[in-house]
Backbone as JSON, one array per atom type, in Angstrom:
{
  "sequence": "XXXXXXXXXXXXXXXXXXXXXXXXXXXXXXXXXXXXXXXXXXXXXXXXXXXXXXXXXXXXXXXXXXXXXXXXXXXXXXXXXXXXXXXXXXXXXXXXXXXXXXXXXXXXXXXXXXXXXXXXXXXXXXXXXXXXXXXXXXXXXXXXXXXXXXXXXXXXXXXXXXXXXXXXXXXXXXXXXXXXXXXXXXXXXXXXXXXXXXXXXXXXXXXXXXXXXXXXXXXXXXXXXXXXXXXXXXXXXXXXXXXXXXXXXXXXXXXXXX",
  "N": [[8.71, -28.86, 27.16], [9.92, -31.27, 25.01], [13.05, -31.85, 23.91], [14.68, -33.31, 21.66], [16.45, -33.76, 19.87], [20.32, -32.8, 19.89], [22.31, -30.32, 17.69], [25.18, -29.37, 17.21], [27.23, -29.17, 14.52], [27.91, -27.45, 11.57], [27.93, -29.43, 9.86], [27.0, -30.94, 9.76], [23.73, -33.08, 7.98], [21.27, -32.07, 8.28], [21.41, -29.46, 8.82], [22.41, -28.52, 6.15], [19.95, -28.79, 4.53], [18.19, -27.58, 5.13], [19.48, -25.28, 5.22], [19.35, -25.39, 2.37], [17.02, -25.4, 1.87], [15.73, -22.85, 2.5], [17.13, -20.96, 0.46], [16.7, -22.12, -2.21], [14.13, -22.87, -4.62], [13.85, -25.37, -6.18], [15.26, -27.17, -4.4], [13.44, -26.79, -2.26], [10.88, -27.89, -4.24], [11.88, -30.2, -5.28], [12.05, -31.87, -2.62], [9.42, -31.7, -1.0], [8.99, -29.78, 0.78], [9.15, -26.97, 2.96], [10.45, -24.22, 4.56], [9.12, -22.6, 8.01], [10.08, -19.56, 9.14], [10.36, -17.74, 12.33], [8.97, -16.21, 14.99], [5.94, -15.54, 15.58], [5.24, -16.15, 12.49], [5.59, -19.15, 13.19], [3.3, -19.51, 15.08], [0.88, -18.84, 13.85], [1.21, -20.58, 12.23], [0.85, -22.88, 13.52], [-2.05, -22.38, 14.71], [-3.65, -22.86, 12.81], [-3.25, -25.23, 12.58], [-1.48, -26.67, 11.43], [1.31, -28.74, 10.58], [4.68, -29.67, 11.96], [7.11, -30.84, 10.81], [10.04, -30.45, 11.79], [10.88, -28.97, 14.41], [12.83, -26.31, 15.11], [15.11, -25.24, 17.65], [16.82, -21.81, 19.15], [19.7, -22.14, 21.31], [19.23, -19.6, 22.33], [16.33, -18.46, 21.99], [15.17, -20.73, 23.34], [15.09, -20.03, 26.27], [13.7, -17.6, 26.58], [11.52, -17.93, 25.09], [10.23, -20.1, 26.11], [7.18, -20.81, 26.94], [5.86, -20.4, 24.37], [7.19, -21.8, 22.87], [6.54, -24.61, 23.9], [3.8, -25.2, 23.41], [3.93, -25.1, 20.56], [5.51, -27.23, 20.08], [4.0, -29.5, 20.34], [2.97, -29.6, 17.94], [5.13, -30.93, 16.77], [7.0, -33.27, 15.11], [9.68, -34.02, 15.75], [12.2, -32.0, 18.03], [14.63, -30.17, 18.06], [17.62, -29.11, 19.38], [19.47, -26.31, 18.7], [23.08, -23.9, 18.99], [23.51, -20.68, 18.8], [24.86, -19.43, 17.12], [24.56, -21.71, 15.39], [21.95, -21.6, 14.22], [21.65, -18.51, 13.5], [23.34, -19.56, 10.88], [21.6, -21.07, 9.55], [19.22, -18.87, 9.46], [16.79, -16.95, 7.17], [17.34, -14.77, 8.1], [18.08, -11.49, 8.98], [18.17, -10.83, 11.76], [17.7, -13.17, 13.44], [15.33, -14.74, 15.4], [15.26, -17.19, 16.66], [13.39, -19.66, 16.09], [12.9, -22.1, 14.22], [10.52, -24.0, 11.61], [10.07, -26.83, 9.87], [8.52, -27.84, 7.32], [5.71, -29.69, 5.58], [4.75, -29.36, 2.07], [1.97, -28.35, 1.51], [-0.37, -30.7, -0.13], [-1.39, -30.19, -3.6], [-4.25, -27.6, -4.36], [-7.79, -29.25, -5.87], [-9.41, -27.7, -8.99], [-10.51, -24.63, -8.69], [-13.89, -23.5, -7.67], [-16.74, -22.87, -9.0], [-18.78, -20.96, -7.99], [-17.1, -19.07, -6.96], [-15.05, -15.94, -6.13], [-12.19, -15.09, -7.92], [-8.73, -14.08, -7.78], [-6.3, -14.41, -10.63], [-2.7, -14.66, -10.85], [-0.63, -13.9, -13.07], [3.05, -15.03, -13.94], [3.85, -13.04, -11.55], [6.88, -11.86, -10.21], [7.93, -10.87, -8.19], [8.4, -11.99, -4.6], [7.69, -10.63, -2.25], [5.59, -8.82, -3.23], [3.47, -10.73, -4.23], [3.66, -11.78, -1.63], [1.82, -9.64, -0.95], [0.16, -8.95, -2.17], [-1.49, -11.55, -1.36], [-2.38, -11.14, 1.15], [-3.24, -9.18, 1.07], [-5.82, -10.72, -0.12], [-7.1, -12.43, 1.25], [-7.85, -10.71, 3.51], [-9.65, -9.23, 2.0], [-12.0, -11.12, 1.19], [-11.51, -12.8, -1.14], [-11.78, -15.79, -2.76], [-9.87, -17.21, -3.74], [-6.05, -17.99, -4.89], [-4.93, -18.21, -7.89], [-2.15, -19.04, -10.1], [-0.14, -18.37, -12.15], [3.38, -19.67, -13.53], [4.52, -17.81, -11.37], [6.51, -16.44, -8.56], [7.93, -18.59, -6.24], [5.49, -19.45, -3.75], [6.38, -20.65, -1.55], [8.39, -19.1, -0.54], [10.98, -18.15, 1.86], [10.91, -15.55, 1.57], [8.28, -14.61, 0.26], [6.62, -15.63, 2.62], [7.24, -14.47, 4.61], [5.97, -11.59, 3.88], [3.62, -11.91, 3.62], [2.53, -12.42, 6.16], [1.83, -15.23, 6.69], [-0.43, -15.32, 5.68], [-0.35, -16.57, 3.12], [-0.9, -19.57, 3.93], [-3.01, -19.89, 4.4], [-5.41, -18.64, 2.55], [-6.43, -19.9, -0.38], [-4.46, -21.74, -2.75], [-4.16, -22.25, -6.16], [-2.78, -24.06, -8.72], [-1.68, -23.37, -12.07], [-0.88, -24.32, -15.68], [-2.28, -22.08, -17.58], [-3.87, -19.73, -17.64], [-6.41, -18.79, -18.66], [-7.18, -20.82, -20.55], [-7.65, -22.64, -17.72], [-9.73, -20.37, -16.3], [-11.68, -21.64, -18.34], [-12.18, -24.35, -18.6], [-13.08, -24.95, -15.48], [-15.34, -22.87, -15.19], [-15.01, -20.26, -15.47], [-14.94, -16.45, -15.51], [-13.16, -14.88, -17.49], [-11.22, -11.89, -16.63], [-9.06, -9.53, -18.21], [-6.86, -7.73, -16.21], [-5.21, -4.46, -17.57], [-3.13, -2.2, -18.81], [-4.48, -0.06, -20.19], [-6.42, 2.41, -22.35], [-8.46, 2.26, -23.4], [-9.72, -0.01, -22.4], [-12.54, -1.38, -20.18], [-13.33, 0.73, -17.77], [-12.07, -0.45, -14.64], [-13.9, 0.22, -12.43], [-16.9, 0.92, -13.16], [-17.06, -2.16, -14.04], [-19.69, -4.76, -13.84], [-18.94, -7.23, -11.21], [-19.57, -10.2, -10.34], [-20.02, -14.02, -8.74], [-17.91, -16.59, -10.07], [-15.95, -15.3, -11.31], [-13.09, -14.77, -12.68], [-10.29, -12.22, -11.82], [-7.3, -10.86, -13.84], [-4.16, -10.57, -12.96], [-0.8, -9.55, -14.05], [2.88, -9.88, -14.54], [4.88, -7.72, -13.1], [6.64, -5.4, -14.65], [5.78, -6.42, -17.63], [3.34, -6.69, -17.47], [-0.17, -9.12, -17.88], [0.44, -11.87, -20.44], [0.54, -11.3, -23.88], [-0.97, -13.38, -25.21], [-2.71, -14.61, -23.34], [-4.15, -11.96, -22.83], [-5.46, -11.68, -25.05], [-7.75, -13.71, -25.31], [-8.63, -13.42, -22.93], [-12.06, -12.85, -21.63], [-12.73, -10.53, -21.36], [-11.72, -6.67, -20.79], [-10.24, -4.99, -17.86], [-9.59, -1.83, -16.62], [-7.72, 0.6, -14.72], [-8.09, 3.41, -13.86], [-6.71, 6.67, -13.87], [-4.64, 9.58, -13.25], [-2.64, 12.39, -13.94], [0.52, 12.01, -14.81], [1.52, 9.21, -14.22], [1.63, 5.96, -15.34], [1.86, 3.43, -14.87], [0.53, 0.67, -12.23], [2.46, -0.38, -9.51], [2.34, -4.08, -8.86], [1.44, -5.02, -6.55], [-0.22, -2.98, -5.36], [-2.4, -2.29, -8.03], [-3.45, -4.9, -7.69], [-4.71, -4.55, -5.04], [-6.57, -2.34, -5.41], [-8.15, -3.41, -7.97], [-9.13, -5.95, -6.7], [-10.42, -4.64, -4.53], [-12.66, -3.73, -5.64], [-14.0, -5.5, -6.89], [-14.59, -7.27, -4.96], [-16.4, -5.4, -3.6]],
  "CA": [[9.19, -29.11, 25.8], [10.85, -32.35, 25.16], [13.94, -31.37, 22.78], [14.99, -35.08, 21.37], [18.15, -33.6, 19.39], [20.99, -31.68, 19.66], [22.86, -30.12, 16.92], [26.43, -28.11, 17.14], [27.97, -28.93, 13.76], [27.27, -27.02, 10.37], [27.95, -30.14, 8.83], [25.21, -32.16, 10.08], [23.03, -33.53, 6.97], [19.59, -31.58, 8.39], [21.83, -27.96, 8.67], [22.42, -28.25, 5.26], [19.09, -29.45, 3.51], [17.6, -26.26, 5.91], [20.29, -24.04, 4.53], [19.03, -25.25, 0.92], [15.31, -25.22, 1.72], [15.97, -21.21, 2.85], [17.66, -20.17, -0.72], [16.3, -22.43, -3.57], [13.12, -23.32, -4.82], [14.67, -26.66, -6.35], [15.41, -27.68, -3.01], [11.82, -26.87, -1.84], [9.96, -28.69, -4.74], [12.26, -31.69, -4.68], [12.16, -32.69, -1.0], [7.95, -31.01, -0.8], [9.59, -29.07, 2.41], [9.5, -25.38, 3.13], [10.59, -23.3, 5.71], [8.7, -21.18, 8.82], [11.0, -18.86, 10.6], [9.65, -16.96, 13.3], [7.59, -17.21, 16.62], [4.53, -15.21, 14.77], [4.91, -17.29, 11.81], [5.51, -20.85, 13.8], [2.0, -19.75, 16.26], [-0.1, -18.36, 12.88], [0.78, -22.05, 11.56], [0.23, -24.1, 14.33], [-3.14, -22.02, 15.54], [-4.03, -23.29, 11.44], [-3.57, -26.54, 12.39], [-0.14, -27.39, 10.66], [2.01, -29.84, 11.74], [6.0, -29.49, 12.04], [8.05, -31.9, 10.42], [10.8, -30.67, 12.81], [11.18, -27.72, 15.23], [14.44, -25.87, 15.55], [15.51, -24.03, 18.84], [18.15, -22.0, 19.87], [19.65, -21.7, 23.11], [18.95, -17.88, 23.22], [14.59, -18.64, 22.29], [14.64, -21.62, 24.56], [14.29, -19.84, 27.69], [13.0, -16.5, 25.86], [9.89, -17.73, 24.66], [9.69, -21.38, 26.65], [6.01, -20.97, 27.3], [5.53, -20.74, 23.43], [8.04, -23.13, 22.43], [6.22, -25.73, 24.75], [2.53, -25.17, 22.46], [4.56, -25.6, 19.47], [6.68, -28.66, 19.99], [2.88, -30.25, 20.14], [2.63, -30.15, 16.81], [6.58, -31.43, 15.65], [7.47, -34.53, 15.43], [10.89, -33.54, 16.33], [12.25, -30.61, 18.59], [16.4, -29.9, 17.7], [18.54, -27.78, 19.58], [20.69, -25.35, 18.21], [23.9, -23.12, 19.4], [22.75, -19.51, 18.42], [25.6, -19.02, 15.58], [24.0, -22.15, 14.21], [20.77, -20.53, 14.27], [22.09, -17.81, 12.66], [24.02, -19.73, 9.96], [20.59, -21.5, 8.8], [18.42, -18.17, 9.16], [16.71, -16.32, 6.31], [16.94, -13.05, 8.56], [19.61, -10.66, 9.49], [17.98, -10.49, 13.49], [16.69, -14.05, 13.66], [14.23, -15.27, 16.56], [15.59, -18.47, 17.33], [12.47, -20.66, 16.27], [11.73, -22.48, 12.74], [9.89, -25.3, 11.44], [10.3, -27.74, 8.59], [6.91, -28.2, 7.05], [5.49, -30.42, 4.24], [4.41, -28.39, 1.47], [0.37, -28.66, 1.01], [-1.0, -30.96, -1.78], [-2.23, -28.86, -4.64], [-5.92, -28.06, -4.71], [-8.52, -29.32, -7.29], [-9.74, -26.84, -9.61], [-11.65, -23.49, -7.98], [-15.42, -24.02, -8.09], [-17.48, -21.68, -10.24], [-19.37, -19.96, -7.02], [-16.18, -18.06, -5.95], [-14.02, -15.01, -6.71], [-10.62, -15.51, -7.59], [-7.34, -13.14, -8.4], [-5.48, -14.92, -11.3], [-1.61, -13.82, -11.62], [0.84, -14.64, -14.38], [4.46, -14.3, -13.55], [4.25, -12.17, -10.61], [8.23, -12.87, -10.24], [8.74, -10.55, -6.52], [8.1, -12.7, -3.7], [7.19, -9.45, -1.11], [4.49, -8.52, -4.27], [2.96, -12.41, -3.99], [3.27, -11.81, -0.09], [1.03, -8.8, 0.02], [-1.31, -9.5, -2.96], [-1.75, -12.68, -0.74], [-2.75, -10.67, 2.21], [-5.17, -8.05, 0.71], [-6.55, -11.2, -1.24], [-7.43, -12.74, 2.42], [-8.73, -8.96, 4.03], [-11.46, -8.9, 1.09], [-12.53, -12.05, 1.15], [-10.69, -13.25, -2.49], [-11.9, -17.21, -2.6], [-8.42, -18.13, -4.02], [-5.62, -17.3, -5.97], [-4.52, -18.75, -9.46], [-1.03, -18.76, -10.1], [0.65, -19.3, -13.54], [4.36, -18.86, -13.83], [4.38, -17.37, -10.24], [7.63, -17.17, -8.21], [7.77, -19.74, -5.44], [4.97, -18.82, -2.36], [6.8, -20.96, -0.39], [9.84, -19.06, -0.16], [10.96, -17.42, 2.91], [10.42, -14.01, 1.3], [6.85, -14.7, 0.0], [5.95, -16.27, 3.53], [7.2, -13.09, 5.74], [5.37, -10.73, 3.39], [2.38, -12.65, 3.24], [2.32, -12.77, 7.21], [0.81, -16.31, 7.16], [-2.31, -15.78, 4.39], [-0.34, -18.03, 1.67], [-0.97, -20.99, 4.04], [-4.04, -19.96, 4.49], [-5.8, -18.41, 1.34], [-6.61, -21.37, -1.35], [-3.77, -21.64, -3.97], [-3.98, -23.17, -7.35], [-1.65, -23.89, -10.12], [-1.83, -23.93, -13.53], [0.3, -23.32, -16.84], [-2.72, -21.51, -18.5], [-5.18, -18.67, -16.56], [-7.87, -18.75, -19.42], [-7.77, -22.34, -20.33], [-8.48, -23.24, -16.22], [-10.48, -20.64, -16.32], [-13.07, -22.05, -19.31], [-12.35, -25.14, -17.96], [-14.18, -23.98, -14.36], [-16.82, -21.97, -15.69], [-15.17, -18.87, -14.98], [-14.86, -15.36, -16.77], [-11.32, -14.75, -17.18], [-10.87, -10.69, -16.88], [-7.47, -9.27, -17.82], [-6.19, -6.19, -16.16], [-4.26, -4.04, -18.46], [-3.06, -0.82, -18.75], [-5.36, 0.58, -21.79], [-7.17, 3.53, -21.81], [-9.19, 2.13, -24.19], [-10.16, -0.58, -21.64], [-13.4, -1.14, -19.2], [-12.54, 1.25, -16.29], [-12.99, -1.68, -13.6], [-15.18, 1.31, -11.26], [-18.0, 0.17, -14.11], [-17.56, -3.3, -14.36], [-20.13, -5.87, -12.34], [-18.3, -8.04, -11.34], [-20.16, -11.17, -9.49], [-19.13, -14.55, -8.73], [-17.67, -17.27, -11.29], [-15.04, -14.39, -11.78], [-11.56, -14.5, -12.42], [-9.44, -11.42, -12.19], [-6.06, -11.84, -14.11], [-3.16, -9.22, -13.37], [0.28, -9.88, -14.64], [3.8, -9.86, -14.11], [5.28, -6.44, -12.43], [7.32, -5.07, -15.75], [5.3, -6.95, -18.62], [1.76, -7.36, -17.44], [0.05, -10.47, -18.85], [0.79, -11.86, -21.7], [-0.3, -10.71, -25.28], [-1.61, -14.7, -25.4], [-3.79, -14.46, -21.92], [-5.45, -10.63, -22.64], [-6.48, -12.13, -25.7], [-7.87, -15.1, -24.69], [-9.57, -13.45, -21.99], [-13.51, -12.82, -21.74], [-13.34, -8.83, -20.61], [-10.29, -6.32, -20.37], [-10.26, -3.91, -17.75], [-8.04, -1.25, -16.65], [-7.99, 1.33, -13.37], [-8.17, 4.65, -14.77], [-5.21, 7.29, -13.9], [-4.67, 10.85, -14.11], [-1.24, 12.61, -13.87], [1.94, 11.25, -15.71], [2.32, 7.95, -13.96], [1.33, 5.01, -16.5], [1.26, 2.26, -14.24], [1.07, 0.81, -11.12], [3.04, -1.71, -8.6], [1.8, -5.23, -9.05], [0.53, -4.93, -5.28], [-0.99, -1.9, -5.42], [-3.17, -2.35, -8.48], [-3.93, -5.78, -6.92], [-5.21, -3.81, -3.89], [-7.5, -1.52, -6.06], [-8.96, -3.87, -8.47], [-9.89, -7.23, -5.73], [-12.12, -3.98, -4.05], [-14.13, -3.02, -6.83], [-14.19, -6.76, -7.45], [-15.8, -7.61, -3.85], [-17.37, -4.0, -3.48]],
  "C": [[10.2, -30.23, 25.82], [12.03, -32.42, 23.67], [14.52, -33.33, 23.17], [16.55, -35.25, 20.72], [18.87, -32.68, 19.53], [22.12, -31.67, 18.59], [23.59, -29.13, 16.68], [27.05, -28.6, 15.34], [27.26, -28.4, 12.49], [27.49, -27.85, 9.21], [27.17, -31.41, 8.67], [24.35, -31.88, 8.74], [21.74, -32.31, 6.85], [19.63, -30.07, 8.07], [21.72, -27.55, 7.03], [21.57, -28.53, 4.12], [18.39, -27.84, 4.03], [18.26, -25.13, 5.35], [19.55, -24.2, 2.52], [17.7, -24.88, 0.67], [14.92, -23.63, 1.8], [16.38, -20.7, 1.44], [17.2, -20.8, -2.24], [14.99, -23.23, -3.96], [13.4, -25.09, -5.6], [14.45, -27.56, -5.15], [13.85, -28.01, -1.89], [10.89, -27.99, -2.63], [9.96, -29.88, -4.79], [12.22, -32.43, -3.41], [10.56, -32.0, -0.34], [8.24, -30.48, 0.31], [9.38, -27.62, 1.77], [9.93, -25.4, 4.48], [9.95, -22.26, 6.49], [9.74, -20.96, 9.6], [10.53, -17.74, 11.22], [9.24, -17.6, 14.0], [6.28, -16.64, 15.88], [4.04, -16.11, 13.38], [4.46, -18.63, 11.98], [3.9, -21.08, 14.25], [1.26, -19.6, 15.35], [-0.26, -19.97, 12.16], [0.64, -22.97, 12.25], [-1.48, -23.78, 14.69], [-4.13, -22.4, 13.84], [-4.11, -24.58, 10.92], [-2.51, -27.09, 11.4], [0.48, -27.9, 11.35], [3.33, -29.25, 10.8], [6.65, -30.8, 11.56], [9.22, -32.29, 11.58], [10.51, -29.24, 13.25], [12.47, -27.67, 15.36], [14.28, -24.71, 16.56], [16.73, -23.29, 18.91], [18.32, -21.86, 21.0], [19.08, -21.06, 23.65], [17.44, -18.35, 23.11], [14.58, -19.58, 23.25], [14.25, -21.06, 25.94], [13.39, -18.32, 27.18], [11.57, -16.35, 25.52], [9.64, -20.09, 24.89], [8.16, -21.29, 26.68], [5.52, -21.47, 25.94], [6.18, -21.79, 22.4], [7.22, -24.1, 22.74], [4.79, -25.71, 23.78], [3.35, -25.64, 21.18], [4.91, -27.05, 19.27], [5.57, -29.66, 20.46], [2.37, -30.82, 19.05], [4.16, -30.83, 16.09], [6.37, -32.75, 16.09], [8.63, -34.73, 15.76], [11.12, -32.06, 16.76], [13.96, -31.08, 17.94], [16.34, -28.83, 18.2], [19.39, -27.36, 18.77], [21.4, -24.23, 18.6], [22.67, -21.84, 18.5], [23.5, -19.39, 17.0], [25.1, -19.85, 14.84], [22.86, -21.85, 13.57], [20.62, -19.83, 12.88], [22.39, -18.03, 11.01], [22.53, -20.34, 8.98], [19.52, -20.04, 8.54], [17.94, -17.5, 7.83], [16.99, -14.84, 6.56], [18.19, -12.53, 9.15], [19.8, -10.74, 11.71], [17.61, -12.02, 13.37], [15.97, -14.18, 15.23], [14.5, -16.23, 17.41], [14.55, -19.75, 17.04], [12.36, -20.76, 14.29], [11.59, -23.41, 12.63], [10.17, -25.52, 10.24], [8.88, -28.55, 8.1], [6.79, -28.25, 5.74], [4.84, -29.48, 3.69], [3.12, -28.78, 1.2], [0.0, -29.67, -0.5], [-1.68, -29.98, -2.54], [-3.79, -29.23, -4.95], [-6.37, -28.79, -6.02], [-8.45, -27.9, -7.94], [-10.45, -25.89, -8.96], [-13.12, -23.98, -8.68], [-16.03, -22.57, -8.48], [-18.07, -20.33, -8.98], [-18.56, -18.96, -6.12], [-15.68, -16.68, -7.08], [-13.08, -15.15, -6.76], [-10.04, -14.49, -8.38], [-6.27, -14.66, -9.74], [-4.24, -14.12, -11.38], [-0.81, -14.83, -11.87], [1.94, -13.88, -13.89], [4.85, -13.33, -12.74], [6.16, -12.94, -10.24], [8.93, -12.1, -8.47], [8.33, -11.42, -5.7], [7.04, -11.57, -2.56], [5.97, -9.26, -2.3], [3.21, -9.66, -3.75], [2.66, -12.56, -2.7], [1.94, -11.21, 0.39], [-0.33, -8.7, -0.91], [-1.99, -10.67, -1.28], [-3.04, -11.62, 0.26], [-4.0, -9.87, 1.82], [-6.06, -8.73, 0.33], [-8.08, -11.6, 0.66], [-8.33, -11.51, 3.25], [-9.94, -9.21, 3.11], [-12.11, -9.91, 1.3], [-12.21, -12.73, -0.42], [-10.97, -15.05, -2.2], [-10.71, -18.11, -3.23], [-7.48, -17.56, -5.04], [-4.8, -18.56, -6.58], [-3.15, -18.26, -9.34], [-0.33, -19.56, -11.0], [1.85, -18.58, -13.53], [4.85, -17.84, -12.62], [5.66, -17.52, -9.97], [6.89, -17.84, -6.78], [6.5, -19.15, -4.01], [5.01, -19.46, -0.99], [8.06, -20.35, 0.25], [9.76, -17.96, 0.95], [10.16, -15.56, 2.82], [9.0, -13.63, 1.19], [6.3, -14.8, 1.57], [6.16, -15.04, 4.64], [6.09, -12.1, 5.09], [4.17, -11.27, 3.22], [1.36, -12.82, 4.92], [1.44, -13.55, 7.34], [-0.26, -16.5, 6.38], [-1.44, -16.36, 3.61], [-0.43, -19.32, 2.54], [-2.28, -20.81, 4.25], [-5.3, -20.2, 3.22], [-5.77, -19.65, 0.29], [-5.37, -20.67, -2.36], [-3.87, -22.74, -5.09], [-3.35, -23.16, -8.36], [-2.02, -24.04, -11.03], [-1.08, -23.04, -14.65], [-0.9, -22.52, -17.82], [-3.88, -20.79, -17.74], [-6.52, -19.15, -17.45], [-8.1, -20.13, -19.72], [-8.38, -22.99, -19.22], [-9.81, -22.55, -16.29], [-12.12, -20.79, -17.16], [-13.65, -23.37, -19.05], [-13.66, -25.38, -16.15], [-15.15, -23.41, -14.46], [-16.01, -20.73, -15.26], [-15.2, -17.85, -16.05], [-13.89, -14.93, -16.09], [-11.63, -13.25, -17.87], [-9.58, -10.41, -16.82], [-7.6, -7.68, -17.32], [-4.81, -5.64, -16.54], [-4.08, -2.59, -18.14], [-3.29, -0.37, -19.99], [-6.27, 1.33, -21.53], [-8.75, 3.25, -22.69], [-10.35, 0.36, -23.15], [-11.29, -0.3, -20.73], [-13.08, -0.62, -18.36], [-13.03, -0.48, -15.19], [-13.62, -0.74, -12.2], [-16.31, 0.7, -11.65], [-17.9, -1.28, -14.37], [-18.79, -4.0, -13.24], [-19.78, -6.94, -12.19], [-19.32, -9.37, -10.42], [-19.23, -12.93, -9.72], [-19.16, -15.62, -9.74], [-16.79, -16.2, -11.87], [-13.48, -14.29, -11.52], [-10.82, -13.98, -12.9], [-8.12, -11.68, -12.47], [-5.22, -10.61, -13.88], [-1.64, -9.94, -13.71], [1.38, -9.27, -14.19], [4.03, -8.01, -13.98], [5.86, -5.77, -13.81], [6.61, -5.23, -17.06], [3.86, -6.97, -18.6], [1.65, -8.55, -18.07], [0.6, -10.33, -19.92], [0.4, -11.44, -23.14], [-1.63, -11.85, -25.32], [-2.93, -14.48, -24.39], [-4.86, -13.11, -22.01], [-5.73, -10.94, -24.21], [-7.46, -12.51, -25.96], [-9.05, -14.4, -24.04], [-11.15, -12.88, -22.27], [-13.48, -11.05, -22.11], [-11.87, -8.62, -20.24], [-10.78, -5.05, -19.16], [-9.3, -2.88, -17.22], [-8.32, -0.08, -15.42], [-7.61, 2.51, -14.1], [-7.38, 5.62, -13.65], [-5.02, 8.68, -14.38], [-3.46, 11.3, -13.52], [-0.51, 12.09, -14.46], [2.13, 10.08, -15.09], [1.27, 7.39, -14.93], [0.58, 3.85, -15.94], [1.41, 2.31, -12.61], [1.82, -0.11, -10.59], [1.88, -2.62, -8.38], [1.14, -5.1, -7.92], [-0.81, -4.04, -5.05], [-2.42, -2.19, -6.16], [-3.97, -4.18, -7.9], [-5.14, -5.47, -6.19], [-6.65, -3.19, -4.67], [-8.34, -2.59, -7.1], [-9.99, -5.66, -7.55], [-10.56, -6.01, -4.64], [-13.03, -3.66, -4.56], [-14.27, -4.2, -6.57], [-15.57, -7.3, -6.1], [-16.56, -6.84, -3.27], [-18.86, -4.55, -3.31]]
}
């Protein structure tokens, strides 16, 4: 591993763009940077074929996990040392690892193509929610997810809980689910909580289909389960009402690819 810089002060320029890229999405969108911290994260995005802007070490990983440091620092264009407290002082994590990267944020896809399945969500606003949708979307086989009003799925929180499927999984933006997808050819389904709704056990779902679920507290919007083609709804017995944004996630992208 050929480390090119070293860096003891917390007032070095790079400490503190890393400290901003870790806590504000601002900071992320303006400078197209995110943050991987971890060794499982760093190896899930190099073995994906991402490149490192920079690598950060600290003392304590340098000899800890040299073997995997040395694969890594293949793909940076810079290695930086770092004391451990500085480490620390940039981490998102209470234990850190000693290893993160500074990586350009993906150009944003085209539009999804009509022959897939996709999860649409409005205003999912947890990050860990956004992490683990992500993940179940990836397990089924989910050909991409839509994301209006979303919080950030670059942020540290999203990217642990996601273990690695948001760099994977296709993401696409847009300020309107049903406008993209009429635009696309798709059929924009909302999932609601209405009893009066399609159970989604009975729907058939095939592909050119895009499921929409909505923010954790609010579900979509009044505007969007309007709008949309087909409502349906996961049917429920006992006193609970609803469920956690993940959860029903979970349950309606298996009927969906059933």
């Amino acid at each position: 591993m050929d480390i090119s810089t070293r860096i003891t002060s917390r007032e070095n320029p790079l400490v503190k763009q890393i400290c901003a890229l870790q806590t504000t999405t601002k900071a992320r969108r303006e400078s197209g940077l995110f943050i991987l911290e971890g060794l499982r994260c760093c190896l899930d995005a190099y073995e994906n074929n991402v490149s490192f802007k920079k690598l950060i070490i600290s003392d304590g990983a340098a000899g800890k996990y040299a073997e995997d440091i040395g694969l890594l620092s293949g793909s940076a264009e810079q290695c930086i040392s770092v004391t451990d407290e500085l480490f620390k002082k940039m981490s998102d994590t209470d234990s850190p690892q000693g290893i993160m990267a500074v990586v350009s944020i993906p150009e944003r896809k085209s539009n999804p193509l009509k022959n897939g399945r996709y999860i649409g969500l409005e205003n999912i606003a947890d990050p860990s929610n956004l992490g683990a949708i992500s993940r179940t979307a990836e397990a089924l086989g989910i050909s991409g997810l839509l994301l209006c009003g979303c919080t950030d799925p670059y942020s540290p929180k999203a990217l642990r809980a996601s273990m690695g499927t948001l760099l994977r999984v296709p993401l696409y933006f847009t300020d309107d689910l049903v406008k993209t997808a009429e635009e696309c050819g798709l059929r924009s389904i909302a999932c609601v909580v209405d009893r009066n709704a399609n159970s989604v056990q009975t729907v058939n779902f095939c592909d050119g289909d895009l499921l929409m679920i909505g923010n954790e507290a609010n579900g979509l919007t009044p505007k969007t389960k309007l709008a949309s083609k087909l409502s349906v709804t996961i049917p429920m017995s006992g006193r609970a009402e609803s469920l956690n944004a993940a959860a029903a996630a979970a349950i309606v992208m298996w009927e969906m690819m059933r």
